[in-house]
C-alpha positions in Angstrom: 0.0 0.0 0.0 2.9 2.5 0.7 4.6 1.7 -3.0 0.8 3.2 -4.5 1.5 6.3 -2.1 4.7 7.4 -3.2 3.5 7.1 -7.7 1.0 9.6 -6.9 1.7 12.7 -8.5 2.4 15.8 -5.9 -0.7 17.7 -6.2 1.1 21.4 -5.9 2.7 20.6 -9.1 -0.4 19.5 -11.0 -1.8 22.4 -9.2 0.9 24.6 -10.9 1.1 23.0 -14.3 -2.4 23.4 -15.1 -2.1 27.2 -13.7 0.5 27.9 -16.3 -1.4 26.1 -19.1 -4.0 28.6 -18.5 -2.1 31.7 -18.4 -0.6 30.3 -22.1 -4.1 29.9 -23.3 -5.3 33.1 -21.8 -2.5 34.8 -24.3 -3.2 36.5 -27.7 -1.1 37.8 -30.2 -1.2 41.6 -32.0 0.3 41.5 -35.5 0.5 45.1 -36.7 1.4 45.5 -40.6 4.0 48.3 -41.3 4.1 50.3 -44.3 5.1 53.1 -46.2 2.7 53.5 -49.1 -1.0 53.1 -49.9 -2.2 50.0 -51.6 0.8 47.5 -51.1 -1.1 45.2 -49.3 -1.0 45.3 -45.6 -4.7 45.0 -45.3 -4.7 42.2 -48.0 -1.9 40.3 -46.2 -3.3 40.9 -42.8 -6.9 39.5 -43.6 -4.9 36.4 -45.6 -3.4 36.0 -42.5 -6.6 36.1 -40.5 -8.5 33.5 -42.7 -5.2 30.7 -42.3 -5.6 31.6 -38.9 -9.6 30.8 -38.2 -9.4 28.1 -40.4 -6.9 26.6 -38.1 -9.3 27.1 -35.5 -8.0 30.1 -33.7 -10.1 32.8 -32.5 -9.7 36.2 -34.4 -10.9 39.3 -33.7 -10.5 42.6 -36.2 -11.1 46.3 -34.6 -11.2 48.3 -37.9 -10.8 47.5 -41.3 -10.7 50.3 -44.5 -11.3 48.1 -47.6 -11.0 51.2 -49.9 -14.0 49.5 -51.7 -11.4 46.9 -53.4 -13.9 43.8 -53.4 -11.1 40.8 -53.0 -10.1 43.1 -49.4 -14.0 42.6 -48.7 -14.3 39.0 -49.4 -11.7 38.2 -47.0 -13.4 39.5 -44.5 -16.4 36.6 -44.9 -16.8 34.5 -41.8 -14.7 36.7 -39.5 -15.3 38.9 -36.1 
């Protein structure tokens, strides 16, 4: 009965395992796009990079988006936050 005692795992470190599991999954990422001129494709990239992302199964949230009324920039937007 003693050996089954001492294969137990020590409950303060399960405790502080699954405590840093959940600060990881608490943890988001910002991306910011640089650039220097208009239409170069930041917003195009960025949403690209959005869809691979949901698709994945991650969770993706957009503030603000300025299409400029290009269509393709719109239709990546389909299906997203």
């Amino acid at each position: 009965m003693g050996s089954q005692l001492d294969t137990r795992p020590d409950p303060d470190a399960l405790l502080e395992k699954l405590r840093g599991e959940e600060t990881r999954a608490q943890t988001g990422k910002l991306r910011i796009y640089f650039g220097a001129s208009a239409g170069v494709g930041k917003t195009f990239a960025m949403l690209g990079a959005a869809q691979r992302a949901h698709q994945a199964g991650q969770d993706v949230l957009i503030g603000v988006v300025e299409t400029h009324g290009r269509k393709e920039t719109s239709e990546l937007l389909a299906g997203l936050t």
